[in-house]
C-alpha positions in Angstrom: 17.0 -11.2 8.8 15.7 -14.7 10.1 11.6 -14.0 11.4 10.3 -15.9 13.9 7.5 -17.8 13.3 5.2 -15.4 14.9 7.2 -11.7 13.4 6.5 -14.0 10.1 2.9 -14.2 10.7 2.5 -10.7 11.5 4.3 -9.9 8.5 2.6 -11.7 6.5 -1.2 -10.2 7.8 0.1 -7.1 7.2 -0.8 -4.7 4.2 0.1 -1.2 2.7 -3.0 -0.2 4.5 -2.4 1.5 8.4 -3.9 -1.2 10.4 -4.6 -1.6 14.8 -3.3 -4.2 16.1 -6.6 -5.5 16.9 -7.0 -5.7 13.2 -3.8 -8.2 12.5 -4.6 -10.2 15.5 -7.9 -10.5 14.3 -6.9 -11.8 10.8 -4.3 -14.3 12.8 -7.3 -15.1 15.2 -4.7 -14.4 18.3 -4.9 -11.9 21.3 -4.1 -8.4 20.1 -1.4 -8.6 23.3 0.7 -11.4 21.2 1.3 -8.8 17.9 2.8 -6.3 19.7 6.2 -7.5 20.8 6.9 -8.5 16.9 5.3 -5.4 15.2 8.1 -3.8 17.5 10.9 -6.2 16.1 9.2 -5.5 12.8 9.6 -2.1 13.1 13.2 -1.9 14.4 14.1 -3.9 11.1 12.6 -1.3 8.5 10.0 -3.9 7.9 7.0 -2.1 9.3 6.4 1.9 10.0 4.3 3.1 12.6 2.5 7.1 12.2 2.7 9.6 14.8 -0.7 11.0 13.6 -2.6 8.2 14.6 -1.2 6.2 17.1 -0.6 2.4 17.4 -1.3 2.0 13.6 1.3 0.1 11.4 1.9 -1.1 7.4 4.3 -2.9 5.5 7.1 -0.2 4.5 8.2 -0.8 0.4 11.5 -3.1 2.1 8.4 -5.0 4.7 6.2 -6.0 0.8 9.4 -6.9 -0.4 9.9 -9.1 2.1 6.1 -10.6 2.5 6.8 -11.0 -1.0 9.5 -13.5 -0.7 8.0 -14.9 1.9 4.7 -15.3 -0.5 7.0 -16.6 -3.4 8.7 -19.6 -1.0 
């Protein structure tokens, strides 16, 4: 998969952690409104998982830090 610029940001702000929205846009200093759209592509590639127990929380699924990984290692 090629990432966008922004998807690759997201990605990269992203942990193992369950994190808001809020909380990635914060680390990218961006409005929490500009995350959404590619934590969705993120999560429609098997990068990113969402929990139905708390919504609108995401983290890096084990192929997402393999990927951030790559990205890291570039």
């Amino acid at each position: 998969m090629t990432l966008t610029p922004v998807q690759r940001s997201v990605l990269l702000s992203l942990t193992t952690d369950w994190q808001t929205p809020i909380q990635i846009a914060a680390l990218l200093s961006t409005d929490p409104s500009e995350v959404n759209q590619p934590l969705k592509e993120l999560l429609s590639e098997g990068l990113v998982q969402t929990t139905p127990v708390v919504l609108g929380t995401y983290r890096l699924t084990s192929k997402g830090a393999a990927a951030k990984a790559d990205l890291l290692s570039e």
